[in-house]
CHARMM internal coordinates of N, CA and C (Angstrom, degrees):
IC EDIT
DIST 1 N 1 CA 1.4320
DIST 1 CA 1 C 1.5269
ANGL 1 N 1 CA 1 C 110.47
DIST 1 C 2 N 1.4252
ANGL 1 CA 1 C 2 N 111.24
DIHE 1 N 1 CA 1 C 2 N -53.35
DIST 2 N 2 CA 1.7093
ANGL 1 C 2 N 2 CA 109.64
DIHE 1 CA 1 C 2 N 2 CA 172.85
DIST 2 CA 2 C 1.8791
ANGL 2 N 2 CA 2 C 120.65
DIHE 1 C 2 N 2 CA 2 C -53.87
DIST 2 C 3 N 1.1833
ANGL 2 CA 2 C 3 N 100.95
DIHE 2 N 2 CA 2 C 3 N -57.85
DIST 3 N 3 CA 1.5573
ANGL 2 C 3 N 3 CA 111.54
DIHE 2 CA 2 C 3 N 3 CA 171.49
DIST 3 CA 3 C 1.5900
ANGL 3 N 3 CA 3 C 109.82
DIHE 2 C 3 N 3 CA 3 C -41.22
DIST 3 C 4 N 1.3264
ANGL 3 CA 3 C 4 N 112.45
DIHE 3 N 3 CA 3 C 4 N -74.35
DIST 4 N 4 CA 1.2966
ANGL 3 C 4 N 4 CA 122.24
DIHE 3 CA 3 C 4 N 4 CA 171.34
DIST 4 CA 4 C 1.5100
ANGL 4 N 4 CA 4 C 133.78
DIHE 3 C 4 N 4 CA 4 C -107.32
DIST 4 C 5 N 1.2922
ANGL 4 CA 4 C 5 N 102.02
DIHE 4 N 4 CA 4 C 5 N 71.60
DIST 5 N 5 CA 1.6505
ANGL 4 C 5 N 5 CA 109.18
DIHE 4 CA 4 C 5 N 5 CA -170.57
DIST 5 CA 5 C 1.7644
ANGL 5 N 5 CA 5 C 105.95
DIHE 4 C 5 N 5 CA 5 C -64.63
DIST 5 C 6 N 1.1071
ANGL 5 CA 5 C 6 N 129.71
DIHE 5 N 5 CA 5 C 6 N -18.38
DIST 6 N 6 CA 1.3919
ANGL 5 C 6 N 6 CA 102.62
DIHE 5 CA 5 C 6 N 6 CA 175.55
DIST 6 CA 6 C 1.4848
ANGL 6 N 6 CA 6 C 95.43
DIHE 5 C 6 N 6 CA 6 C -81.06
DIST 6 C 7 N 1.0814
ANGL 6 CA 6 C 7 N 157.72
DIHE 6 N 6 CA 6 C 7 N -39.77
DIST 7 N 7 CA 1.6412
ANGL 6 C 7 N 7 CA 152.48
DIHE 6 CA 6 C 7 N 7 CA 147.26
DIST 7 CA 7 C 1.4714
ANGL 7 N 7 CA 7 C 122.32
DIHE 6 C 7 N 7 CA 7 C 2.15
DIST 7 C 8 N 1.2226
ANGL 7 CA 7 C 8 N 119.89
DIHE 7 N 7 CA 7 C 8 N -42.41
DIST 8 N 8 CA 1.5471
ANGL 7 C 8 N 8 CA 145.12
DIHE 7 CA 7 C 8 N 8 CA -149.52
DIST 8 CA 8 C 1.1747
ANGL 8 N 8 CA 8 C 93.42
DIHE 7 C 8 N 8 CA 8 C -85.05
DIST 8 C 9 N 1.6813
ANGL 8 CA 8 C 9 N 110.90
DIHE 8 N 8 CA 8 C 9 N 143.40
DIST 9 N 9 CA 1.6969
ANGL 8 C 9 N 9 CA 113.12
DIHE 8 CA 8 C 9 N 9 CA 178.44
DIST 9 CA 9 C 1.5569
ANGL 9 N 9 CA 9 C 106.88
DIHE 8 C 9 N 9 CA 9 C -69.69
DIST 9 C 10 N 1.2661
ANGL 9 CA 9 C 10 N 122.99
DIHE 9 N 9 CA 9 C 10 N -52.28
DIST 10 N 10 CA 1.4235
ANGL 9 C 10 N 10 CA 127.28
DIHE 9 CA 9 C 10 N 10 CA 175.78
DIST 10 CA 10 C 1.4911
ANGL 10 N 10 CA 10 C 106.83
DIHE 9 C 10 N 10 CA 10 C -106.13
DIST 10 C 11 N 1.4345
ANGL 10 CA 10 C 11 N 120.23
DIHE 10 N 10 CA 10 C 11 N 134.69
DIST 11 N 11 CA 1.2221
ANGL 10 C 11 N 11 CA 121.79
DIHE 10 CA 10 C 11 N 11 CA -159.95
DIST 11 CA 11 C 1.8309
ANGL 11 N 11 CA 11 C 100.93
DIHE 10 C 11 N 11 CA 11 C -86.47
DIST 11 C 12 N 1.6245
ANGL 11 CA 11 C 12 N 96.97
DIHE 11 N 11 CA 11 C 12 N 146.82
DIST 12 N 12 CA 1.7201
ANGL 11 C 12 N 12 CA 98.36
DIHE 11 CA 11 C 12 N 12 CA -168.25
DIST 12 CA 12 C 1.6392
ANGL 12 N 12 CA 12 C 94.95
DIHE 11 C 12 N 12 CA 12 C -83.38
DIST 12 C 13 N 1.2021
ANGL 12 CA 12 C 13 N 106.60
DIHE 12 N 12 CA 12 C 13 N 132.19
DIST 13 N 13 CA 1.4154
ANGL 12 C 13 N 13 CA 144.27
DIHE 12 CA 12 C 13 N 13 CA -161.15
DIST 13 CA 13 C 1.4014
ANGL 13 N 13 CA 13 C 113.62
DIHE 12 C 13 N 13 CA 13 C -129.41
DIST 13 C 14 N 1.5116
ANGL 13 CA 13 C 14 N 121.70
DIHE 13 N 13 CA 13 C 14 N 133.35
DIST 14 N 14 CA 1.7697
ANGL 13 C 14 N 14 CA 113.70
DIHE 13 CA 13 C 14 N 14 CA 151.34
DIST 14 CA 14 C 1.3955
ANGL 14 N 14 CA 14 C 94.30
DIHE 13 C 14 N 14 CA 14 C -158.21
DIST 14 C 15 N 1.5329
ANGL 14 CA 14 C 15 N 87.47
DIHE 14 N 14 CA 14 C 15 N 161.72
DIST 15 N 15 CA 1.5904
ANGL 14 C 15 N 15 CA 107.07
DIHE 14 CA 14 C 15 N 15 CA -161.25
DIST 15 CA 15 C 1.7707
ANGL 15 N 15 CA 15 C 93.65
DIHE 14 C 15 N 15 CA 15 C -114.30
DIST 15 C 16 N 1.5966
ANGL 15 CA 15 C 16 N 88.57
DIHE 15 N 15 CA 15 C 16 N 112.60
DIST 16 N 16 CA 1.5675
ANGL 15 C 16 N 16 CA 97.39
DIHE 15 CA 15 C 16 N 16 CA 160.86
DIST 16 CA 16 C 1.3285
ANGL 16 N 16 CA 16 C 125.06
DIHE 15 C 16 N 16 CA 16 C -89.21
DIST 16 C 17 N 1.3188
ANGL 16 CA 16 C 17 N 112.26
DIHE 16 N 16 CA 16 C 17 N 163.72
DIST 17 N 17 CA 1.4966
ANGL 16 C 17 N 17 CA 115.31
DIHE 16 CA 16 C 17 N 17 CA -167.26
DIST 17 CA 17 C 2.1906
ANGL 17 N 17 CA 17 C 94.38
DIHE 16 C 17 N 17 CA 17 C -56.82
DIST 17 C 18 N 1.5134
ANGL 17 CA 17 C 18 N 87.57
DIHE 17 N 17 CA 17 C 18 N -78.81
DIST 18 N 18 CA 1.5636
ANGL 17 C 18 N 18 CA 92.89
DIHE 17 CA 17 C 18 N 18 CA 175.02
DIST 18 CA 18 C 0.9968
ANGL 18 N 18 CA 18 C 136.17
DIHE 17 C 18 N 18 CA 18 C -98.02
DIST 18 C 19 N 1.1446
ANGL 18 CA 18 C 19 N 121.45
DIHE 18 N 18 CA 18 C 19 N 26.98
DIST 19 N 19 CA 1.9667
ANGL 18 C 19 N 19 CA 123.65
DIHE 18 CA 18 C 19 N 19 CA 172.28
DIST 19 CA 19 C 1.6225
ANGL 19 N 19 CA 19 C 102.42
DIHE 18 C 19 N 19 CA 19 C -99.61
DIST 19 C 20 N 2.0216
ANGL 19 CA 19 C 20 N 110.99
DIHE 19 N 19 CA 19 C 20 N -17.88
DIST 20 N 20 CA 1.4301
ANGL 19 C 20 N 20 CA 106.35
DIHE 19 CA 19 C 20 N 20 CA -128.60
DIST 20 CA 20 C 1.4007
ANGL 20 N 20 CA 20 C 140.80
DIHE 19 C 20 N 20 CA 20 C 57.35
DIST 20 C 21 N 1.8181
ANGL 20 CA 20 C 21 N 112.86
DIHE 20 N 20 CA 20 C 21 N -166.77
DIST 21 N 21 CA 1.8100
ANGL 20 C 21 N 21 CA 108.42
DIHE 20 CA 20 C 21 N 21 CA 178.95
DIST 21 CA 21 C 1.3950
ANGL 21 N 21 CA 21 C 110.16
DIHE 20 C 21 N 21 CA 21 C -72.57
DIST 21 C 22 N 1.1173
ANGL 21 CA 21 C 22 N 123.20
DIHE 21 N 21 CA 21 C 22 N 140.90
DIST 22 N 22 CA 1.3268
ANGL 21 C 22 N 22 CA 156.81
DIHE 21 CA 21 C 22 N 22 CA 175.81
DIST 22 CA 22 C 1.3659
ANGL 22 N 22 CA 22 C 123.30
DIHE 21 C 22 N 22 CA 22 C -149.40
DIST 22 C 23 N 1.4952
ANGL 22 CA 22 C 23 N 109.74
DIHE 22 N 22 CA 22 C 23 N 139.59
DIST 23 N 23 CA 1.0849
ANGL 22 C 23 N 23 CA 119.03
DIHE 22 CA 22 C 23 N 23 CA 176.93
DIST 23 CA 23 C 2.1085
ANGL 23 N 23 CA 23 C 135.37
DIHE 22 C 23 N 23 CA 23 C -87.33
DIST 23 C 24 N 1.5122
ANGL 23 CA 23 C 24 N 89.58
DIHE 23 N 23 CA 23 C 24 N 142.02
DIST 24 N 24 CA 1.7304
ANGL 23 C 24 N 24 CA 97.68
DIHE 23 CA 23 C 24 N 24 CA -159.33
DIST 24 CA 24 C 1.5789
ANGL 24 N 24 CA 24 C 99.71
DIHE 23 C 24 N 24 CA 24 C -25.58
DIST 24 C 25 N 1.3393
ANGL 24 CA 24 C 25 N 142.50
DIHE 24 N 24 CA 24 C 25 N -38.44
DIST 25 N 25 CA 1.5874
ANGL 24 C 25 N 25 CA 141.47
DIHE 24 CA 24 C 25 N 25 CA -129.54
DIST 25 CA 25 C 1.7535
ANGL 25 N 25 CA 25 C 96.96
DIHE 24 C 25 N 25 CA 25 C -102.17
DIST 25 C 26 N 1.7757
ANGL 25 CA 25 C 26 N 100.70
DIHE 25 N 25 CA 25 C 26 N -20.41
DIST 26 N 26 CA 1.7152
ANGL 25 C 26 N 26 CA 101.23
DIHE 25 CA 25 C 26 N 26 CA -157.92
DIST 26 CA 26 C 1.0480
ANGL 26 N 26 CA 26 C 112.57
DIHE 25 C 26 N 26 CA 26 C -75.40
DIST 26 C 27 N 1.3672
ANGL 26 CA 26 C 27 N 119.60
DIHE 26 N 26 CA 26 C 27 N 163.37
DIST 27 N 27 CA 1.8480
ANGL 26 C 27 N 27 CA 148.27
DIHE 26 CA 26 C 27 N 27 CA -168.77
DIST 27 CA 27 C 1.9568
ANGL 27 N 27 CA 27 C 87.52
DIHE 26 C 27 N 27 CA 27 C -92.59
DIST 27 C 28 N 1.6438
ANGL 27 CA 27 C 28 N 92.50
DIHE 27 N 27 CA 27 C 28 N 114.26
DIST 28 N 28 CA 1.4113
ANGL 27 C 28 N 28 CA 98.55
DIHE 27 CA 27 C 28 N 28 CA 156.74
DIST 28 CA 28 C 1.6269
ANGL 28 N 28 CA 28 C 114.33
DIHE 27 C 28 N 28 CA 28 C -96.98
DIST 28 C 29 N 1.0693
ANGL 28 CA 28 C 29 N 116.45
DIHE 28 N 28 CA 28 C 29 N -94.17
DIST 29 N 29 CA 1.3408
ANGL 28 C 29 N 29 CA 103.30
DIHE 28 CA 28 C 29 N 29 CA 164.20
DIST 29 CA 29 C 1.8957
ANGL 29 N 29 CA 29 C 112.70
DIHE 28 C 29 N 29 CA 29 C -121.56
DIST 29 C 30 N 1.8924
ANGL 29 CA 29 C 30 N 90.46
DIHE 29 N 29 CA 29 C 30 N 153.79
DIST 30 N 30 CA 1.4654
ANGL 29 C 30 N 30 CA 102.63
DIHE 29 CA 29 C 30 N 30 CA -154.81
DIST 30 CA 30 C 1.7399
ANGL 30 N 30 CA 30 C 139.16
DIHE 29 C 30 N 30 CA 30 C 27.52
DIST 30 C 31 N 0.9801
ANGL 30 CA 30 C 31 N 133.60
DIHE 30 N 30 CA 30 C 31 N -85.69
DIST 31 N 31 CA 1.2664
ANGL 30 C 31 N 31 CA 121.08
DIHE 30 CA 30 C 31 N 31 CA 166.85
DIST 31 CA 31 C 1.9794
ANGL 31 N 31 CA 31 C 131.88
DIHE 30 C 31 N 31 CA 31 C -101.06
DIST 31 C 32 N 1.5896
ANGL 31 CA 31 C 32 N 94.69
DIHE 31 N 31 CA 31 C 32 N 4.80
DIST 32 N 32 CA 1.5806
ANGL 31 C 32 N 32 CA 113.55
DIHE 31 CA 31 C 32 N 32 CA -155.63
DIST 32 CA 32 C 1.6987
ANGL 32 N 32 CA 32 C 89.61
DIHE 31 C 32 N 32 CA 32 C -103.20
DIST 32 C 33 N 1.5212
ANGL 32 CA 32 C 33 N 98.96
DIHE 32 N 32 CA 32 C 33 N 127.25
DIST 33 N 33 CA 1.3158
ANGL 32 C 33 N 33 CA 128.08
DIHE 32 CA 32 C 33 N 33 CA -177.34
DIST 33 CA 33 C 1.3499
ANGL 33 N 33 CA 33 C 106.45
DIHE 32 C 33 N 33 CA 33 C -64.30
DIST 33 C 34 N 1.3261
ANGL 33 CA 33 C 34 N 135.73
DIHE 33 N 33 CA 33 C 34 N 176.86
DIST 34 N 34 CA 1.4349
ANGL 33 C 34 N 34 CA 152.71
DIHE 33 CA 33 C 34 N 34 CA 132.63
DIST 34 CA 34 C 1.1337
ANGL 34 N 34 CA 34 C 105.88
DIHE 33 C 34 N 34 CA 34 C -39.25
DIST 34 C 35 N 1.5364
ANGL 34 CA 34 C 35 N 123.86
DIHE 34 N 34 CA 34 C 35 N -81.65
DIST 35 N 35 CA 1.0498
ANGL 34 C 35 N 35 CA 126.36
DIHE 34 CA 34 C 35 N 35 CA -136.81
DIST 35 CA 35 C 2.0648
ANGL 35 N 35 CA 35 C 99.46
DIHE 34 C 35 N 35 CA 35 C -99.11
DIST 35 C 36 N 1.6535
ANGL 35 CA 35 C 36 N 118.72
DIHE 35 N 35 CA 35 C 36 N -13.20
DIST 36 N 36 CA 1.2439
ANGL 35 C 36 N 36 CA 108.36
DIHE 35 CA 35 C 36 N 36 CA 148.34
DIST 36 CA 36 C 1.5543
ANGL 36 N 36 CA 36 C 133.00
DIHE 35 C 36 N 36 CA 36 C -75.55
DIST 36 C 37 N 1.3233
ANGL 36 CA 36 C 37 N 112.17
DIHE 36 N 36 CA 36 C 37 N -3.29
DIST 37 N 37 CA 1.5777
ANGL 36 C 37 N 37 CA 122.06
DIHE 36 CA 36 C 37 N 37 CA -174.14
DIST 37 CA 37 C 2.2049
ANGL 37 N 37 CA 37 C 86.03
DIHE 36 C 37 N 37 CA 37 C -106.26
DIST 37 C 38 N 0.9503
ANGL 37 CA 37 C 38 N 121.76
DIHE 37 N 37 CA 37 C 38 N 11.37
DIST 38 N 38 CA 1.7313
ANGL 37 C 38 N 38 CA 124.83
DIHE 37 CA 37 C 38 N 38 CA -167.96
DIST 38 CA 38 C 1.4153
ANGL 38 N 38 CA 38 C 86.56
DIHE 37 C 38 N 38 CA 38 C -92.35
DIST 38 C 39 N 1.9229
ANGL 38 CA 38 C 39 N 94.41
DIHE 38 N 38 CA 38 C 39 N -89.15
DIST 39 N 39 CA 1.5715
ANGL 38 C 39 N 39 CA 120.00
DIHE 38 CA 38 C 39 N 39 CA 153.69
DIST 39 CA 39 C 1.7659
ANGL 39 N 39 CA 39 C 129.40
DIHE 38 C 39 N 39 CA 39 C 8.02
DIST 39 C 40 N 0.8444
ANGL 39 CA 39 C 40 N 91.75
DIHE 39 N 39 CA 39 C 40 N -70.78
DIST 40 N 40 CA 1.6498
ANGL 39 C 40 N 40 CA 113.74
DIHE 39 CA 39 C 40 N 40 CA 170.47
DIST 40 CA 40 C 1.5044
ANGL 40 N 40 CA 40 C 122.70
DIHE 39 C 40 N 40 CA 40 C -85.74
DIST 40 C 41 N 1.5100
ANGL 40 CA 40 C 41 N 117.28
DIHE 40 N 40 CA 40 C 41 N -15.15
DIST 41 N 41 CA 1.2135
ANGL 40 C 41 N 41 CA 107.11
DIHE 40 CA 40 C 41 N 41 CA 156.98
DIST 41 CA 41 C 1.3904
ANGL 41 N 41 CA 41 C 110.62
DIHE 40 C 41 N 41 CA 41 C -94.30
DIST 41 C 42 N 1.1930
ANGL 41 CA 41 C 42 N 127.53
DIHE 41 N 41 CA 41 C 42 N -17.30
DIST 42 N 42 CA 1.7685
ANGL 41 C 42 N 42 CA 128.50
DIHE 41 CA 41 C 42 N 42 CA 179.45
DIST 42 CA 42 C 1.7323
ANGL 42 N 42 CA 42 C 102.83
DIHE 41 C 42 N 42 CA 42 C -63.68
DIST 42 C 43 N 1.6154
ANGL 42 CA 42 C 43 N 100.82
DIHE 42 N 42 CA 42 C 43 N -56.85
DIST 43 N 43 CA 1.4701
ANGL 42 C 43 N 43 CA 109.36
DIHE 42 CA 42 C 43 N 43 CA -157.26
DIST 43 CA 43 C 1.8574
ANGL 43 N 43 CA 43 C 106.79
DIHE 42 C 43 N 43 CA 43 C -71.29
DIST 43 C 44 N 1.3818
ANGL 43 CA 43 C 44 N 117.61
DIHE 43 N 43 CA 43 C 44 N -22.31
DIST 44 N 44 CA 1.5355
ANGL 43 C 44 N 44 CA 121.88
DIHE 43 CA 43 C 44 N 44 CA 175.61
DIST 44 CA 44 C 1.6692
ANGL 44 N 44 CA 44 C 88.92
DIHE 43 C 44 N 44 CA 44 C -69.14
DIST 44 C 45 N 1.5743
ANGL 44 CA 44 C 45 N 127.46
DIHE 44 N 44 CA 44 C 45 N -68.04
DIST 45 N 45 CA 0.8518
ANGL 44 C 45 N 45 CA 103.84
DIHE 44 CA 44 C 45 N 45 CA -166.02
DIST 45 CA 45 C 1.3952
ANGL 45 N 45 CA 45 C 157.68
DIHE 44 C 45 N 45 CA 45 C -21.59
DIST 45 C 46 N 1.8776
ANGL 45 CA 45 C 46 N 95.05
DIHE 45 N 45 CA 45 C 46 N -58.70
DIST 46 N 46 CA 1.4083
ANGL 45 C 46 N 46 CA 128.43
DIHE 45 CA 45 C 46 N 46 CA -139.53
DIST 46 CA 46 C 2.3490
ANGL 46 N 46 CA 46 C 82.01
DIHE 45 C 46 N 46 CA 46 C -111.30
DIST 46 C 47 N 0.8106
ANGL 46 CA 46 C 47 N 103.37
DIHE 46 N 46 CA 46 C 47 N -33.11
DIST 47 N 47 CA 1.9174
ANGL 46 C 47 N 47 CA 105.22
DIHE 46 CA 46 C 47 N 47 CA 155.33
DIST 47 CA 47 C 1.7813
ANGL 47 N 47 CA 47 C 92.45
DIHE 46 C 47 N 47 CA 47 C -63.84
DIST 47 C 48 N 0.7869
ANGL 47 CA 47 C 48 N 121.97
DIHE 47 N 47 CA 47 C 48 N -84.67
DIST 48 N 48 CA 1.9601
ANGL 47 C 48 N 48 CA 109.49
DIHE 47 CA 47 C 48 N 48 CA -161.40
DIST 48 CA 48 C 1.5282
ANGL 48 N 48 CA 48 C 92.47
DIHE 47 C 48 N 48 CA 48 C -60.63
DIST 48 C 49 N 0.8061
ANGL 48 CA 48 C 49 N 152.19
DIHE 48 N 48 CA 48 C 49 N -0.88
DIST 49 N 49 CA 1.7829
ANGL 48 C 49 N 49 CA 121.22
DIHE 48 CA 48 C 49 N 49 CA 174.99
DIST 49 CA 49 C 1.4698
ANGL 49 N 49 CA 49 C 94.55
DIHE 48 C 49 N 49 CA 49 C -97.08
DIST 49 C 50 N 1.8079
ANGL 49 CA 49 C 50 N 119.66
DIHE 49 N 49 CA 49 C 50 N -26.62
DIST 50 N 50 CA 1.2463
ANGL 49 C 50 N 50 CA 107.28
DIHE 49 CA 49 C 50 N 50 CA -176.71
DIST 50 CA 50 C 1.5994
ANGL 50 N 50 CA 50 C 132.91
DIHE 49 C 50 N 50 CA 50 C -78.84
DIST 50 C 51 N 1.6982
ANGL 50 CA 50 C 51 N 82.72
DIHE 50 N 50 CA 50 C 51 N -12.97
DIST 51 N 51 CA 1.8955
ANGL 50 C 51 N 51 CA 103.01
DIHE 50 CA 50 C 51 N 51 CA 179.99
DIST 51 CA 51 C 1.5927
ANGL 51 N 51 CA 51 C 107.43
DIHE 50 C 51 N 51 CA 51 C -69.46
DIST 51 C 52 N 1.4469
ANGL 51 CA 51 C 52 N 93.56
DIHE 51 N 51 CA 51 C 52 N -25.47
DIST 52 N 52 CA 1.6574
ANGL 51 C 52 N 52 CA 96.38
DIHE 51 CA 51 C 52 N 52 CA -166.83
DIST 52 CA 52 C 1.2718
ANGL 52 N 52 CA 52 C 97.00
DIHE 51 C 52 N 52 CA 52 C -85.93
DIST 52 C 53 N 1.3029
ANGL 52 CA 52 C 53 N 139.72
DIHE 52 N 52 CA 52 C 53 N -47.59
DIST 53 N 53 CA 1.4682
ANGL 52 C 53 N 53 CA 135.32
DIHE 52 CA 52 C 53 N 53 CA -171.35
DIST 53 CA 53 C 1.4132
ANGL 53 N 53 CA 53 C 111.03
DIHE 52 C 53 N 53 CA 53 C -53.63
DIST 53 C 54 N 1.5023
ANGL 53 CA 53 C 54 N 98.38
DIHE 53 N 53 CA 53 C 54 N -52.09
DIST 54 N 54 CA 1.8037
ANGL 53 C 54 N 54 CA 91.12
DIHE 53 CA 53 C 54 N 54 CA 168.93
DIST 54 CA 54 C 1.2392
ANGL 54 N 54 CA 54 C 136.27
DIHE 53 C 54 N 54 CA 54 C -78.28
DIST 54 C 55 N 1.4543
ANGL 54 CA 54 C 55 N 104.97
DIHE 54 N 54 CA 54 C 55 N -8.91
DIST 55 N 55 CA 1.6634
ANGL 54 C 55 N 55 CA 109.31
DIHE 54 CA 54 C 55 N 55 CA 158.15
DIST 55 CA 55 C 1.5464
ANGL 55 N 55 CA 55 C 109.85
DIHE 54 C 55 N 55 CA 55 C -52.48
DIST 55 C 56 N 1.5779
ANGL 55 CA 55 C 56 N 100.17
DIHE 55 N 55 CA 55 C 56 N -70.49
DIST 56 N 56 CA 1.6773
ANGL 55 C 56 N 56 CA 95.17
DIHE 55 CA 55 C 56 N 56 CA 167.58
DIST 56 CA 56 C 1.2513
ANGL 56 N 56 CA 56 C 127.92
DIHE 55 C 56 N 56 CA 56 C -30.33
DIST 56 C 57 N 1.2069
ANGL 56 CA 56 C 57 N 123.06
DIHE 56 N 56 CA 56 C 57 N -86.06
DIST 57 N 57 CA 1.2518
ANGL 56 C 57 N 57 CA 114.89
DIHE 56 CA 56 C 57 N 57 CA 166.64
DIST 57 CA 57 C 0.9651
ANGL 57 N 57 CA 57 C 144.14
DIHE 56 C 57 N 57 CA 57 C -4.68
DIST 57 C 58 N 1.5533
ANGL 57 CA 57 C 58 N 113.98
DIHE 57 N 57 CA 57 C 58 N -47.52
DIST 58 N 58 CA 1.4467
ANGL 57 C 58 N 58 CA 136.59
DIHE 57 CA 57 C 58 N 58 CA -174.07
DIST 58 CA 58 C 1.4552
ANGL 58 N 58 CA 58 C 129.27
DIHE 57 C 58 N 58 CA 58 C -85.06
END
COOR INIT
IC SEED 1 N 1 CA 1 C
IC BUILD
């Protein structure tokens, strides 16, 4: 489905807050993907919720 999204039974889709649905392959702005601007908002995230848990912890 990623490789070849026109292939895919249901086409890969996500709904941004403000661009709206768009597809995994599309140009957000200038050269930065969907799904590398996804990527990078998951992985900043889920690093700061984990800094904080182990702050707690600690």
């Amino acid at each position: 489905m990623f490789v070849a999204p026109s292939a895919a039974v249901a086409p890969a889709a996500l709904a941004l807050p403000v661009v709206g649905q768009v597809a995994w392959t599309a140009t957000l702005v200038g050269p930065l993907k969907v799904w590398l601007a996804w990527y990078v908002g998951c992985s900043l995230s889920t690093g700061l919720v984990a800094r904080k848990v182990v702050a707690r912890l600690a």
